[in-house]
C-alpha positions in Angstrom: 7.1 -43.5 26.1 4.3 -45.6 27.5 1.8 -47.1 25.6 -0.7 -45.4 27.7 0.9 -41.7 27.5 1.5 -41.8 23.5 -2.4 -42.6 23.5 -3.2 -39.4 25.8 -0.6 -37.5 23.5 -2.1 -38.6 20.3 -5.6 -37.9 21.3 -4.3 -34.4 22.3 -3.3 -33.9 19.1 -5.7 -35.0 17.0 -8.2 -33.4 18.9 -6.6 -29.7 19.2 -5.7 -29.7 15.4 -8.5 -31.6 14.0 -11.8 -31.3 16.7 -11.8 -35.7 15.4 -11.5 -38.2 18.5 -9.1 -40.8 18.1 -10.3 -44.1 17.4 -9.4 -46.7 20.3 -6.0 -48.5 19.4 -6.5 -51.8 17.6 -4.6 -53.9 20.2 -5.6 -52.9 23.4 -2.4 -53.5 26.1 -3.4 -55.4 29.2 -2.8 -51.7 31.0 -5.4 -50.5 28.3 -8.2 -53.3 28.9 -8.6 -52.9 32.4 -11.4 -50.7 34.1 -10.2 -47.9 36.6 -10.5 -44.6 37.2 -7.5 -42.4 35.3 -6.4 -38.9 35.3 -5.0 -37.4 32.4 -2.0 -34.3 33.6 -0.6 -32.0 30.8 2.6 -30.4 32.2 3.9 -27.2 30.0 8.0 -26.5 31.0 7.1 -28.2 33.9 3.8 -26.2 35.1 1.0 -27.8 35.5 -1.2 -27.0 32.0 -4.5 -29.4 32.9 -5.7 -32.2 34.7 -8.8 -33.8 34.5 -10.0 -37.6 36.0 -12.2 -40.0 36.8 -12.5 -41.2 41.0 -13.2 -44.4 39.1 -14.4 -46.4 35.6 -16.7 -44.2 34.0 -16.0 -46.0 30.6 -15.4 -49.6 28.9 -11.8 -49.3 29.9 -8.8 -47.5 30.9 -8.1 -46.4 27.1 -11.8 -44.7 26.4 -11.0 -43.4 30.0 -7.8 -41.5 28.3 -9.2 -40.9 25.3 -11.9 -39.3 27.5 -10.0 -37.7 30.0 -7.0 -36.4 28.1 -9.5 -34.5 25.8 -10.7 -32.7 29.3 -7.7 -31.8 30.5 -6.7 -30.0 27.2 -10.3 -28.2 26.5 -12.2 -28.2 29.8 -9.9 -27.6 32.9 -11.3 -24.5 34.1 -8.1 -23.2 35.7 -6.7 -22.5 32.3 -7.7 -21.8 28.2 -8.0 -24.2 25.8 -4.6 -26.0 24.6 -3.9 -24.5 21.6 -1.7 -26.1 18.1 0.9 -23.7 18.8 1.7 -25.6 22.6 1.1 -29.4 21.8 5.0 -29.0 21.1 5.7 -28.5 24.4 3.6 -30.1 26.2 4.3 -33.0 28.9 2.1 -35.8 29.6 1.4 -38.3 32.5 -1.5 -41.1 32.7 -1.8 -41.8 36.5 -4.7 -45.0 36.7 -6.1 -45.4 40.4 -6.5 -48.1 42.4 -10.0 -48.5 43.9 -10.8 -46.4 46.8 -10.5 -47.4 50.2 -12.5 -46.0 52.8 -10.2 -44.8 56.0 -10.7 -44.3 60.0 -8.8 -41.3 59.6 -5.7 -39.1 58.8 -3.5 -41.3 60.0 -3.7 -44.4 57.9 -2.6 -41.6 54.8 0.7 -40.6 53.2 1.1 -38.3 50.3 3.5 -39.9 49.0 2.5 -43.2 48.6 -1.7 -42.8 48.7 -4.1 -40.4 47.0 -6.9 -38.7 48.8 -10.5 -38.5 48.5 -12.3 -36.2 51.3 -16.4 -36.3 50.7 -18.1 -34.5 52.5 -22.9 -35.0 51.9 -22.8 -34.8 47.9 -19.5 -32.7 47.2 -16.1 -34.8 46.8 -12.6 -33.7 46.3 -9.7 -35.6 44.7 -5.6 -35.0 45.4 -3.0 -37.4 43.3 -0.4 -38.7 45.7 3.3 -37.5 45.3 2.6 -33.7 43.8 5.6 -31.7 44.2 5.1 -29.1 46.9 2.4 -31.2 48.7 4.3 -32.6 51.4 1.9 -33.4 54.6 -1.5 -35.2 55.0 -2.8 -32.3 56.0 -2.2 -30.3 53.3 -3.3 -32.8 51.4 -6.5 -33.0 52.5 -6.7 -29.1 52.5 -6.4 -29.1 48.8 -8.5 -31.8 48.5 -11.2 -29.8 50.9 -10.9 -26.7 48.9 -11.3 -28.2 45.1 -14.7 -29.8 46.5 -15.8 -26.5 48.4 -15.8 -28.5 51.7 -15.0 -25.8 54.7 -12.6 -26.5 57.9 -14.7 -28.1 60.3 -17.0 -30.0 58.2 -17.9 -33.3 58.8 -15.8 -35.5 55.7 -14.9 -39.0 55.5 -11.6 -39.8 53.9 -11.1 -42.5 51.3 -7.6 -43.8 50.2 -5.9 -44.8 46.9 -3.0 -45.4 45.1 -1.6 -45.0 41.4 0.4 -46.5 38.9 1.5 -43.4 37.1 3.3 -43.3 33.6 5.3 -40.7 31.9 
């Protein structure tokens, strides 16, 4: 396992069973010491369980941006409860840290495979990781993306572009 996905594990952990936040590690990797904008995704038998991020740095570093993040996506997605004690067995974690983003001409210059989207639209902005399973086109990409900012079809939005380096 990663450096960076045992730390969003462990914080998990100590957080669900004991309400404590971890302390940062004492050797920070090279991965770790960087600033960037990270999302934490818990996975339960393979269905998504929380996911919680940051569009960019929001902290020191990418390890109080875990630390941060992971903590989120166990207590504060508000798709789903609370992780309990009784799940951190089975529960699945990635660390997916983001590139900067980029700001786009348009649809074409995207892939969901390769890029991430951002589609802002005045105030409101809305996030999609690249490569989810089931998310397959640019446009339903940015559909999703659309919808978790409350942006409606024929909206005026500017696109923005990224990629990730994601660890499991």
């Amino acid at each position: 396992m990663h450096p960076l996905v045992i730390l969003a594990k462990q914080t998990v952990e100590q957080y669900v069973r004991e309400k404590k936040i971890i302390s940062l590690p004492a050797e920070l990797t090279p991965e770790m010491s960087q600033k960037a904008g990270v999302f934490v995704s818990l996975k339960k038998k393979d269905q998504l369980r929380g996911c919680i991020g940051t569009f960019s740095d929001t902290t020191e570093n990418v390890a109080c941006e875990i630390i941060q993040n992971a903590i989120s996506a166990a207590t504060q997605d508000p798709r789903f409860p609370p992780v309990s004690t009784g799940e951190l067995s089975d529960l699945e974690y990635s660390v997916d840290v983001l590139t900067a983003p980029e700001k786009i001409s348009g649809k074409k210059l995207l892939d969901p495979k390769k890029y991430g989207v951002i589609v802002k639209s005045g105030e409101r902005r809305g996030l999609l990781l690249p490569d989810l399973e089931g998310v397959d086109s640019v446009d339903e990409q940015i559909s999703i993306a659309s919808m978790k900012a409350g942006i409606y079809l024929g909206e005026p939005i500017e696109l923005y572009r990224f990629e990730v380096k994601r660890y499991k």
